[in-house]
C-alpha positions as a LaTeX table, in Angstrom:
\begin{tabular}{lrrr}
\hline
Residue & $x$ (\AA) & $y$ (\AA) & $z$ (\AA) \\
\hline
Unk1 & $-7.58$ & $-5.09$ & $-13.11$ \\
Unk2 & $-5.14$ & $-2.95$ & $-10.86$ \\
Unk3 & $-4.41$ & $-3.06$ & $-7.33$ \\
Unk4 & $-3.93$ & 0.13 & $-5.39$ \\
Unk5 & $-1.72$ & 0.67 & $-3.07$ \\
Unk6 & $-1.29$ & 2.84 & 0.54 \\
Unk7 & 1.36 & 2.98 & 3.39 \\
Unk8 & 0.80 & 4.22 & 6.97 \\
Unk9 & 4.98 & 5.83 & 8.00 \\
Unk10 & 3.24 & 6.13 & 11.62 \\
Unk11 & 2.31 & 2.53 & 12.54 \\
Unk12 & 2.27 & 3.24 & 15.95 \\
Unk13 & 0.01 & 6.34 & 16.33 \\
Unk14 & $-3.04$ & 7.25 & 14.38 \\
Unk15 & $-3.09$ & 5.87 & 10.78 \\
Unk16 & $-1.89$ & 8.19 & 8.29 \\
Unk17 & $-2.72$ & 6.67 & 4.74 \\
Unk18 & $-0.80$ & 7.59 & 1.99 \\
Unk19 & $-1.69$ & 7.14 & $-1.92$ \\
Unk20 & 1.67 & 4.74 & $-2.89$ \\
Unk21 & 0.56 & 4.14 & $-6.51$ \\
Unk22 & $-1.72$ & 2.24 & $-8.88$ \\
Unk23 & $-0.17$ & $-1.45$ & $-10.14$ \\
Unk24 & $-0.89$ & $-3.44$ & $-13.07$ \\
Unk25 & 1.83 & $-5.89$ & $-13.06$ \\
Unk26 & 2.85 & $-7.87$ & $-10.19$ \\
Unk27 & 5.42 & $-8.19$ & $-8.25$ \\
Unk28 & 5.91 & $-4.51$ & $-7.56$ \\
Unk29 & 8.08 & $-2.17$ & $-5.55$ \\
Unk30 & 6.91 & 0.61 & $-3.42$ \\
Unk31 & 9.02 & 4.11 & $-4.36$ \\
Unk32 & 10.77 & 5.81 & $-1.70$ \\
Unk33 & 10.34 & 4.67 & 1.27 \\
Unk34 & 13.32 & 5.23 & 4.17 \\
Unk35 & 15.15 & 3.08 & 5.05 \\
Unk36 & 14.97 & 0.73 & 8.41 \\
Unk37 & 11.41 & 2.52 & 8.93 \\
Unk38 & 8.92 & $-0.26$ & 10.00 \\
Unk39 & 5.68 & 0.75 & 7.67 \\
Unk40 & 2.32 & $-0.29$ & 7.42 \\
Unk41 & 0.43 & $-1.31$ & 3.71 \\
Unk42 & $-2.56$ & $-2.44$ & 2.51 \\
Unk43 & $-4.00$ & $-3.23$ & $-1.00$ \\
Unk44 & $-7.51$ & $-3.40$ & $-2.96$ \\
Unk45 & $-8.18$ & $-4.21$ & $-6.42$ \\
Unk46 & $-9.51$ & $-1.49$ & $-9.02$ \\
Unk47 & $-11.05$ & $-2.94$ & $-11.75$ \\
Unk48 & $-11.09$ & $-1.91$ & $-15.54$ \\
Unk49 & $-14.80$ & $-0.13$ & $-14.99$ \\
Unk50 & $-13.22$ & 1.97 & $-12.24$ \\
Unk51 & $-14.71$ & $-0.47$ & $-9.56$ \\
Unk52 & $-12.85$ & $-0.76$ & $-5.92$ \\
Unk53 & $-12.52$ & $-3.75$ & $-3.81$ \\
Unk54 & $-12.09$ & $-3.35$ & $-0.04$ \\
Unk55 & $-9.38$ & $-3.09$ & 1.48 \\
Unk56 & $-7.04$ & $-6.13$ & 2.45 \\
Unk57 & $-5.69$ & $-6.51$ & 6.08 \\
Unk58 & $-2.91$ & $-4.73$ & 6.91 \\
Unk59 & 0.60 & $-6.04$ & 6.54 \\
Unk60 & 3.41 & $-4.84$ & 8.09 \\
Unk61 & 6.98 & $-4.45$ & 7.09 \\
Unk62 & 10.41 & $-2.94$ & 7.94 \\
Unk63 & 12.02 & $-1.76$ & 5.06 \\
Unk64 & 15.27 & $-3.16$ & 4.23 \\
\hline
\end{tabular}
């Protein structure tokens, strides 16, 4: 089991989803993202037969 990752740069207009990686270990760390930008991510699980969850409800951050 993996969980996939996307971030939204433009929480405040139209949702842009962007592919942020595939994660097998936990915690993880989301590559190159700027600075003091508030971003939007959400999550799913992939499982080992290629399955995919739904999506999890959004979370929003500002990154440090």
């Amino acid at each position: 089991m993996s969980l996939e990752a996307q971030v939204n740069l433009t929480p405040n207009a139209a949702p842009s989803w962007q592919h942020a990686g595939i994660f097998s270990v936990t915690p993880f760390t989301l590559p190159d993202l700027p600075s003091g930008t508030l971003v939007q991510v959400r999550l799913r699980v992939v499982f080992a037969s290629g399955v995919k969850g739904p999506w999890n409800d959004i979370a929003e951050h500002r990154v440090p």
